[in-house]
N, C-alpha and C positions, 0 to 999 in steps of 0.2 A: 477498441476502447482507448478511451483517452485520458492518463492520470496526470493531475499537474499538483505538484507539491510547493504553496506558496507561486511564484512564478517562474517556478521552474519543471519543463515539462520532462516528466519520466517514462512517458508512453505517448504516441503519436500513429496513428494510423495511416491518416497521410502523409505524412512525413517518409514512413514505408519502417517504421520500428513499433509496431501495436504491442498489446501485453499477452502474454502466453501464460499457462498454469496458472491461473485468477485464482485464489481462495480465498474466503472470510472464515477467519476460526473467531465467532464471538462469545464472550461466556460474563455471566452475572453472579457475583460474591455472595455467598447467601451463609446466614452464621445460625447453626444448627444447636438446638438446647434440648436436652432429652429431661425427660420430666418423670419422676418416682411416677413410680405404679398406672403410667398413662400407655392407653390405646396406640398411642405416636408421638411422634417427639415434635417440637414446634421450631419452625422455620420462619427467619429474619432475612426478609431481602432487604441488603445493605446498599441496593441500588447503585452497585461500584460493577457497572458495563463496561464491559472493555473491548474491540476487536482488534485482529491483527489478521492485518490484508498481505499477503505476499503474492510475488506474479513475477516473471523476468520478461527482459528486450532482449533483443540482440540488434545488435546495432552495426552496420558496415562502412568502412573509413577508404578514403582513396587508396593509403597506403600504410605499412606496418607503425611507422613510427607516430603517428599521428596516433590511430591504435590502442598505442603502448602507451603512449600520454595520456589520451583520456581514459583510459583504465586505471593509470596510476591516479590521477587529478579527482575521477570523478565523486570517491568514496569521503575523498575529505571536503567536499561538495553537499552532497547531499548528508552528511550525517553532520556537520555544520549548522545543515537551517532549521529550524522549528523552537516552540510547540506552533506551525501553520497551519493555514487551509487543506485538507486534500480534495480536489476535487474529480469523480468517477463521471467521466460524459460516455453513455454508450451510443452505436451511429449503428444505422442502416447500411444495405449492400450498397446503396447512392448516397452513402458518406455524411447525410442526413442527421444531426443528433435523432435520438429517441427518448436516453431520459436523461438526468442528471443527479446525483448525489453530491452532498457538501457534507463535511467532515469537520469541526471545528478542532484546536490545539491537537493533530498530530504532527508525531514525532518519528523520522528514519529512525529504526533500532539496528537495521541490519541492512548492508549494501554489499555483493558479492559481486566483482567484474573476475570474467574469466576470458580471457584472451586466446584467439584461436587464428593464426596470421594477421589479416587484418578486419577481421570479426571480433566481436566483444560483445560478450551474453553478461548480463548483471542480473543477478537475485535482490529482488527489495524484498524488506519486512518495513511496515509501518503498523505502530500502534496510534489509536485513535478512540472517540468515543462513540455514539450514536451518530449515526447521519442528521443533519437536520430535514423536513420535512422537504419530499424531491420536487423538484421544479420543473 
């Protein structure tokens, strides 16, 4: 899969750093009012959708120090830009898109680079709203 937040890309397949652990945790605010002597109590969708997509890379560098740079560099990076686009392109085993998802005003909440010689795994959290309708 391939995630690009604004125009900068966080996952790339070809490139040879795709996303790993994918999740969507989405959930909808709903304000609940219980009512004397009633059967059930009544329910108010406040229409406040929210998801939050989290996935990691791991990304390989020629040599340590380079690394160790974009490990340091890259969090003040990406939790820098937004509210952007995020866009989800998922591809075939022939590299093919198949479909696409657009995400309007998210935002990085959470960027985790974890350095391992000159490997570098980073956890994203982005919060977002509704996809708009897939392409």
């Amino acid at each position: 899969m391939d995630i690009t937040l604004g125009k900068l890309k966080l996952a790339d397949d070809a490139a040879g750093y795709g996303c790993g652990a994918f999740e969507i945790d989405a959930s909808r605010q709903i304000q609940t009012a219980p009512v004397i002597e009633a059967a059930a109590q009544s329910n108010f969708d406040r229409a406040n959708i929210a998801k939050v997509i989290s996935f990691h890379i791991e990304r390989t560098f020629a040599d340590f120090v380079a690394a160790e740079i974009f490990a340091q560099d890259h969090t003040d990076v990406v939790l820098g830009l937004g509210p952007l686009t995020l866009t989800l392109r998922t591809r075939d085993a022939d590299g093919g898109a198949t479909g696409t998802r657009v995400y309007a005003g998210a935002m990085a909440q959470r960027c985790r680079p974890t350095q391992d010689g000159v490997t570098v795994r980073i956890a994203y959290t982005i919060r977002c709203g509704l996809a708009a309708k897939p392409a």
